[in-house]
TORLUM-127827 format. One record per residue (C-alpha): x, z, y; residue number from 0. Coordinates in nm, 2 decimals. Layout:
! TORLUM-127827
      c1      c3      c2    n
       X       Z       Y  NUM
...
! end
This chain:
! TORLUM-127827
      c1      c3      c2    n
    3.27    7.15   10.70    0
    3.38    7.48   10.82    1
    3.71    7.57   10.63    2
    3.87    7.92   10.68    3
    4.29    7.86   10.58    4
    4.50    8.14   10.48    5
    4.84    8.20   10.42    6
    4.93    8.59   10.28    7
    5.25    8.69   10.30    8
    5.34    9.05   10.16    9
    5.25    9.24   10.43   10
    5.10    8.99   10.68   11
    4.84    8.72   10.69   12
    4.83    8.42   10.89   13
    4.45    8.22   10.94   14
    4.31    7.95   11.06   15
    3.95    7.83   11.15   16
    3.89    7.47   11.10   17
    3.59    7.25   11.18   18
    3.67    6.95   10.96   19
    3.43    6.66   11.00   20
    3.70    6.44   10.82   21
    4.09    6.42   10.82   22
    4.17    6.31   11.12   23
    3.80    6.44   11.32   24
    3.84    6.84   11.32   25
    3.82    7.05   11.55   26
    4.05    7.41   11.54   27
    3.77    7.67   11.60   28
    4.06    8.05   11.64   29
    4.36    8.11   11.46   30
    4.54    8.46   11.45   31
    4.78    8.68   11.24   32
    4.77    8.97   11.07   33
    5.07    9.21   11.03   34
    5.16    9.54   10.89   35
    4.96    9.52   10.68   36
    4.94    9.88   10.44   37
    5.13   10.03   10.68   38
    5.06   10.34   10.92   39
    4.92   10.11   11.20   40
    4.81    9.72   11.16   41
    4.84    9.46   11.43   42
    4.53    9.15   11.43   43
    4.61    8.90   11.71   44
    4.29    8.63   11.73   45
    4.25    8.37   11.94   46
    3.97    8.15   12.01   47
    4.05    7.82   12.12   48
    4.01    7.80   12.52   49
    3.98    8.16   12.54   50
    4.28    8.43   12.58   51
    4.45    8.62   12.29   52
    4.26    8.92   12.18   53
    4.47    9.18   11.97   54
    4.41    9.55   11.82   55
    4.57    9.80   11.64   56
    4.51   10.01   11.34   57
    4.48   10.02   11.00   58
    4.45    9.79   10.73   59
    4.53    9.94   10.42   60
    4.58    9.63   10.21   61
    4.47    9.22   10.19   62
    4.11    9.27   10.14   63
    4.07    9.51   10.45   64
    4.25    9.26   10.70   65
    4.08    8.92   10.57   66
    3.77    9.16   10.65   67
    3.88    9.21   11.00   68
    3.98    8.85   11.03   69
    3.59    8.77   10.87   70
    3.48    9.02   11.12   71
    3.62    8.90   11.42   72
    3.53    8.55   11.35   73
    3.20    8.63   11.33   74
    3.19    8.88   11.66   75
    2.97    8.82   11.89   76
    3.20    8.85   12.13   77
    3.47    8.72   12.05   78
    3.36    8.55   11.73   79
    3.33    8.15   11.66   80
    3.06    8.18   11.37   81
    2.70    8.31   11.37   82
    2.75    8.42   11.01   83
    2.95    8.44   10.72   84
    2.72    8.16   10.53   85
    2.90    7.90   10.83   86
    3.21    7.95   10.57   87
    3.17    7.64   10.38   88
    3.55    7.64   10.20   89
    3.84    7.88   10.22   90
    4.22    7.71   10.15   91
    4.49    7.89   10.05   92
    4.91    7.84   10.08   93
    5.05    7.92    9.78   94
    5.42    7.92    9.79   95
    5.54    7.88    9.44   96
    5.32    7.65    9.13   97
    5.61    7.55    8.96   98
    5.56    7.30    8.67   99
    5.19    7.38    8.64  100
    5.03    7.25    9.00  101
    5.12    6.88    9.10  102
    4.84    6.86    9.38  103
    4.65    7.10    9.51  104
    4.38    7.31    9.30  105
    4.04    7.46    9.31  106
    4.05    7.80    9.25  107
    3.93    7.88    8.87  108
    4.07    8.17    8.61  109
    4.32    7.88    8.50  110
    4.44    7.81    8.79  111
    4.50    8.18    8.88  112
    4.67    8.21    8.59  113
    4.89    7.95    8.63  114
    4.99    8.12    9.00  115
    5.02    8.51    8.74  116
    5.29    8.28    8.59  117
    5.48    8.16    8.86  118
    5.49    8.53    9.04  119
    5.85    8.56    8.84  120
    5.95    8.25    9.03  121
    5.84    8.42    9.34  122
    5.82    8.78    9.36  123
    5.75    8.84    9.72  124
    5.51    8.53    9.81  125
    5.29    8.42    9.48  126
    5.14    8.80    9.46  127
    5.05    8.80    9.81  128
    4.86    8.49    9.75  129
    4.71    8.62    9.50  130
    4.60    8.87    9.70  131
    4.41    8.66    9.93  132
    4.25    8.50    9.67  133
    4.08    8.77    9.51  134
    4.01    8.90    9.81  135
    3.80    8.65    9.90  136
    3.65    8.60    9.53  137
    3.53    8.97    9.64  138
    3.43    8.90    9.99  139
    3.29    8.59    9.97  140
    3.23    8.51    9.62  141
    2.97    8.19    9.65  142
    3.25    8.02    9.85  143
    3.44    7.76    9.70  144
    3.85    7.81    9.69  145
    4.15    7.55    9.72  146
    4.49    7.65    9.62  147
    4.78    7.42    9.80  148
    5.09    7.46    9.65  149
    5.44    7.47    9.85  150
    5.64    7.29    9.54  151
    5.38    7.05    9.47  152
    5.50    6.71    9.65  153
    5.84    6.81    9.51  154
    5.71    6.73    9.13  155
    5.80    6.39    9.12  156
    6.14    6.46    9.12  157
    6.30    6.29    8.84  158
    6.53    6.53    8.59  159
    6.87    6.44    8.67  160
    6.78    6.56    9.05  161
    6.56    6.89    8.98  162
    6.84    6.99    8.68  163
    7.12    7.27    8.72  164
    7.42    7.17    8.52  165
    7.37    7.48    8.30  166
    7.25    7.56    7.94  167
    6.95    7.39    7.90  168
    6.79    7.67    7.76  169
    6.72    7.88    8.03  170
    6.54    7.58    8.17  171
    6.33    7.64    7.82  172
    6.31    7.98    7.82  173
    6.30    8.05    8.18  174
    6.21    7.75    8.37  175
    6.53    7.76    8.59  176
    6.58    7.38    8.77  177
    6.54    7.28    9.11  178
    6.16    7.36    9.27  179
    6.22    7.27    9.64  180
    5.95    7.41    9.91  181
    5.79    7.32   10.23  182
    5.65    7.02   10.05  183
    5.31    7.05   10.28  184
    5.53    6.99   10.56  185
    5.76    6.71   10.44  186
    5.47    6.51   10.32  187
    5.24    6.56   10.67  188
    5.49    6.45   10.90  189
    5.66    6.17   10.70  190
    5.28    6.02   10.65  191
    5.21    6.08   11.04  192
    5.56    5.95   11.15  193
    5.48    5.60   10.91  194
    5.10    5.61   11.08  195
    5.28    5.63   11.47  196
    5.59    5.42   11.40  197
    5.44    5.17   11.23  198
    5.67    5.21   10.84  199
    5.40    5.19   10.51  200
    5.49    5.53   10.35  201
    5.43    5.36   10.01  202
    5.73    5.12   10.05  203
    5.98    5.34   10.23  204
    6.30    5.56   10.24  205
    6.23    5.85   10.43  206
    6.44    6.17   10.52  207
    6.24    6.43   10.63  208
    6.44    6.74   10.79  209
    6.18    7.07   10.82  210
    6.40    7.25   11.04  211
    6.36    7.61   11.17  212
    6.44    7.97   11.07  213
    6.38    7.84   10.67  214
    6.51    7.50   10.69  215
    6.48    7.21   10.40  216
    6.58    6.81   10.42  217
    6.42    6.58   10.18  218
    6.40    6.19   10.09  219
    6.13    6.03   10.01  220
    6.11    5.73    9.84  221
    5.79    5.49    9.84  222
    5.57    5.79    9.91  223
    5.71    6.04    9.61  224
    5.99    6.34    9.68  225
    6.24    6.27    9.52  226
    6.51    6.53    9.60  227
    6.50    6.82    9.83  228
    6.79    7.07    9.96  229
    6.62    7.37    9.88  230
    6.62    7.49    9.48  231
    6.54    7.71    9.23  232
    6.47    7.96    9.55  233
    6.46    7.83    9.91  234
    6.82    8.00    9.93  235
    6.97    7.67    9.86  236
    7.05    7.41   10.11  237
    7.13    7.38   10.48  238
    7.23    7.71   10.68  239
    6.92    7.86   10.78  240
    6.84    8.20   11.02  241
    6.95    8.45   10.77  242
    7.00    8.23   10.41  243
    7.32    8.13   10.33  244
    7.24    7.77   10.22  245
    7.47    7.61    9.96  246
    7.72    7.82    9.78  247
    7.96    7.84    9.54  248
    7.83    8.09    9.28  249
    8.20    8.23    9.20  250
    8.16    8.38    9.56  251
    7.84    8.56    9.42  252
    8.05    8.75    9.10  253
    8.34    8.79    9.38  254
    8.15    9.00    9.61  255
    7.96    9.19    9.35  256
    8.27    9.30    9.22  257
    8.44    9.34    9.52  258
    8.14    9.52    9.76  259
    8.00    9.71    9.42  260
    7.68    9.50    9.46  261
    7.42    9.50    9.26  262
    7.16    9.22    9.19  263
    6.92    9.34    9.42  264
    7.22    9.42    9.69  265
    7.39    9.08    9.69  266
    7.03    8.95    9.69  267
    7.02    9.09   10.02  268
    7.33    8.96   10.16  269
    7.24    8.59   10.07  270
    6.91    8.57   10.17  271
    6.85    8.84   10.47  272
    7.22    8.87   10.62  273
    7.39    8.55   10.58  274
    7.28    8.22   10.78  275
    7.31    8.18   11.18  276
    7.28    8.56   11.17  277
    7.59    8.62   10.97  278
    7.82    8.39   11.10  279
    7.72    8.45   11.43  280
    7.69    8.84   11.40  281
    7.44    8.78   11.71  282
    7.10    8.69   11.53  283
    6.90    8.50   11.36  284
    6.74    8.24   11.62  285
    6.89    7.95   11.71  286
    6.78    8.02   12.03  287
    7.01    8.28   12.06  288
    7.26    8.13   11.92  289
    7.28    7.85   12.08  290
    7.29    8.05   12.43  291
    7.56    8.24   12.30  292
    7.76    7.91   12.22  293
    7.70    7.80   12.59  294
    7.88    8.08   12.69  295
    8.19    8.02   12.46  296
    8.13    8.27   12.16  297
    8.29    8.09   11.90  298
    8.11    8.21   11.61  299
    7.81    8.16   11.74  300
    7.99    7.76   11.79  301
    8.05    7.79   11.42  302
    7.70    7.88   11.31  303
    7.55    7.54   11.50  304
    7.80    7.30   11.36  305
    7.82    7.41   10.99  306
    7.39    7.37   11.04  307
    7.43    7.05   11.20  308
    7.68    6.92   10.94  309
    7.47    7.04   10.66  310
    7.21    6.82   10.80  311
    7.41    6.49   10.85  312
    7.55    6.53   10.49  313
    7.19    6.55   10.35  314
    7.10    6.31   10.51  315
    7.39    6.10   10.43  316
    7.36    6.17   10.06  317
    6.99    6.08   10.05  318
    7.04    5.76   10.19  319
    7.28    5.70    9.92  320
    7.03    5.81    9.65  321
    6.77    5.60    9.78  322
    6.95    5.27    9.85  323
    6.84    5.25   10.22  324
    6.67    5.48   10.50  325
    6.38    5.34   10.72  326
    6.33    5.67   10.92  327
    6.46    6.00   10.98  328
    6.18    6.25   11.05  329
    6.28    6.58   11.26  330
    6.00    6.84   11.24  331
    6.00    7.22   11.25  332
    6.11    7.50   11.48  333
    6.43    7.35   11.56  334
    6.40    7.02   11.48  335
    6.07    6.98   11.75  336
    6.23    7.18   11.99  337
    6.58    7.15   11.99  338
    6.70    6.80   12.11  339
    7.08    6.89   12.11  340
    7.04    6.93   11.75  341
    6.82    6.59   11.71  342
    7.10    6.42   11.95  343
    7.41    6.55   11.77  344
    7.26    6.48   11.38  345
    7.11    6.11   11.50  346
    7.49    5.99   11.71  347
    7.63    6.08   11.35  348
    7.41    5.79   11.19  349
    7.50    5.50   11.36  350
    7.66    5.35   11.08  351
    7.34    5.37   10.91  352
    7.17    5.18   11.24  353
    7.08    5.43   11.42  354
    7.04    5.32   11.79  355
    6.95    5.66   11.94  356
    6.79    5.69   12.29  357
    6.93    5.99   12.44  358
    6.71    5.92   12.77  359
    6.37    5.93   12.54  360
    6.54    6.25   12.39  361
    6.63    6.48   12.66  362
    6.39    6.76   12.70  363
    6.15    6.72   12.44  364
    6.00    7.01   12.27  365
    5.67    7.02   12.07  366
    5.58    6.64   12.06  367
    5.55    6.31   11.82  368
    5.79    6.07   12.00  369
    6.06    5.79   11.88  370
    6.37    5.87   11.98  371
    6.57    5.49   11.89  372
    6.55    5.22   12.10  373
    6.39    4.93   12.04  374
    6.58    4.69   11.74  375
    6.73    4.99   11.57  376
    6.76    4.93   11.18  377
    6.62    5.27   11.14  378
    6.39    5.48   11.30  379
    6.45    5.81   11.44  380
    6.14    6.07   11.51  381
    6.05    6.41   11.61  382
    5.70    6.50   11.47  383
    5.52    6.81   11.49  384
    5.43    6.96   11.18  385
    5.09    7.10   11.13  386
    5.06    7.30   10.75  387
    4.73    7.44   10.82  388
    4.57    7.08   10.85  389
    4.74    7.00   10.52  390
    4.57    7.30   10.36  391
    4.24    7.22   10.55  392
    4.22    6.87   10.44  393
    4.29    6.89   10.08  394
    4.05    7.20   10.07  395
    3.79    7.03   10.22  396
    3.86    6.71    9.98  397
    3.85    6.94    9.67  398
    3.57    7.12    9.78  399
    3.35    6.87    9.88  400
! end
């Protein structure tokens, strides 16, 4: 089955091409990204696996004119990996936000689309951009089955006393204001590939799984189910990440409105675009960066890695707590595949949870599935690369079938 994935952002589009023979026979045919979109000039980067990276510029008014040039290109004789749109058995979407309606993923129907309408208030810059996608494909392709695969999704089995703000319960009610959590894709593909590797039964396990990069989320799973994540009502909450300011005290919100003369849409900004590594750094928003800076003895820069790294260890400490036990901890992400300082400075901090870390099998290790405890450890430290697009892929090709 031949299953095109796509992930629409607001003004960009990431895709995959997938030959998916079954979940774990496939074969990834050209990926690519599409940026600016609706701006003056576009950029479409495509890349056919074994072959170099072709990329032009110009135009692409809106989401229907780039798919088309991604539908064009895959199709190019050339450069192309298709003989013909008909090859195009199933076409999977991300969709960030499904809040209370989705609880797996979803063929595409007008319910379903009017369940992701609903959720836009939840998530104003990703849920109409998927949207987007969709019905440009419905107009593009419109024989072609779709799969929506929801970000939130494996974070619906979290019980009520973990999802719930402390607040009136009414705007729960009226607004549906409690604890979403995201990068649920993620957290369930590399806890089930870490148990598959490692040898743990992801049905009867504690799991933390820490998605790490410039949007980072830690979450613990129990016997297979979420349930509780760091990230919230918006991925804002939680662990420091490139430019959101993680956990905060909301008095410090009212403070700085009042103090700054911010508005809603201005302290908005702050939290979510100027805060994170890049604020308390002032250098930027990779940890890349940062972390070179920190070599060199800036001290803020010092700062931003250890209140990330301490985030992390208390998650993880809490989560052990909530589930009674820990199995494995699961590192996966930007940072957390390819940063083994991080992994290193996190795992020493477990030992009293029986973590036996093995710095030697850690040193160097970017961008692969490897166990990082010795042998006889009580729990099980991994790095595992995360792969979203299979996620998508496989469920679209499950539902579609």
């Amino acid at each position: 089955m031949i299953v095109l994935v796509l992930n629409c952002g607001s003004s960009s589009l990431k895709y995959q091409v997938l030959d998916m023979r079954s979940d774990s026979d496939y074969s990834l045919l050209a990926k690519g990204l599409v940026e600016r979109i609706g701006l003056e000039v576009g950029i479409v980067s495509h890349k056919v696996t074994g072959k170099d990276k072709y990329e032009i510029q110009k135009p692409i008014a809106d989401h229907t004119e780039g798919i088309k040039s991604v539908l064009d290109l895959v199709c190019d004789s050339e450069r192309g990996v298709l003989k013909s749109l008909s090859e195009i058995n199933a076409v999977g979407h991300r969709v960030a936000h499904g809040g209370e309606y989705f609880v797996s993923s979803r063929l595409v129907d007008d319910e379903v689309i009017k369940g992701i309408e609903k959720c836009c208030e939840l998530a104003p810059l990703h849920n109409p951009a998927n949207l987007l996608g969709i019905k440009a494909i419905s107009s593009l392709l419109p024989s072609v089955p779709q799969v929506a695969v929801f970000d939130t999704s494996f974070h619906q089995t979290m019980p009520a006393y973990s999802f719930s703000y402390a607040i009136p319960y009414e705007y729960y009610e009226k607004y549906g204001v409690r604890r979403y959590g995201f990068h649920g894709t993620s957290h369930k593909f590399v806890a089930q590939k870490a148990c598959e590797l490692f040898g743990v039964d992801f049905n009867n396990s504690k799991i933390v799984t820490c998605h790490l990069g410039n949007g980072g989320s830690v979450t613990a799973i129990k016997n297979g189910k979420s349930i509780d994540t760091s990230m919230g009502f918006t991925p804002v909450e939680g662990v420091v990440m490139g430019t959101r300011c993680g956990n905060l005290d909301v008095g410090v919100v009212t403070f700085l409105q009042e103090k700054e003369g911010l508005d809603a849409h201005g302290i908005n900004t702050v939290l979510n675009k100027k805060s994170g590594f890049l604020g308390v750094s002032g250098i930027s928003s990779d940890t890349r960066d940062v972390e070179k800076a920190a070599a060199e003895g800036n001290k803020r820069a010092e700062l931003a890695l250890d209140m990330f790294r301490y985030g992390v260890i208390k998650y993880i400490g809490a989560y052990s707590a909530a589930m009674g036990g820990l199995d494995m901890v699961v590192f996966t992400g930007g940072i957390g595949e390819n940063d083994p300082d991080t992994r290193e400075i996190v795992s020493k901090q477990l030992e009293y949870l029986g973590v036996d870390f093995d710095s030697e099998a850690n040193k160097g290790v970017r961008g692969k599935d490897i166990l990082l405890t010795k042998e006889g450890s009580r729990v099980k430290v991994a790095a595992v690369t995360t792969n979203e697009e299979l996620v998508i892929a496989r469920d679209t090709m499950a539902l579609a079938k």
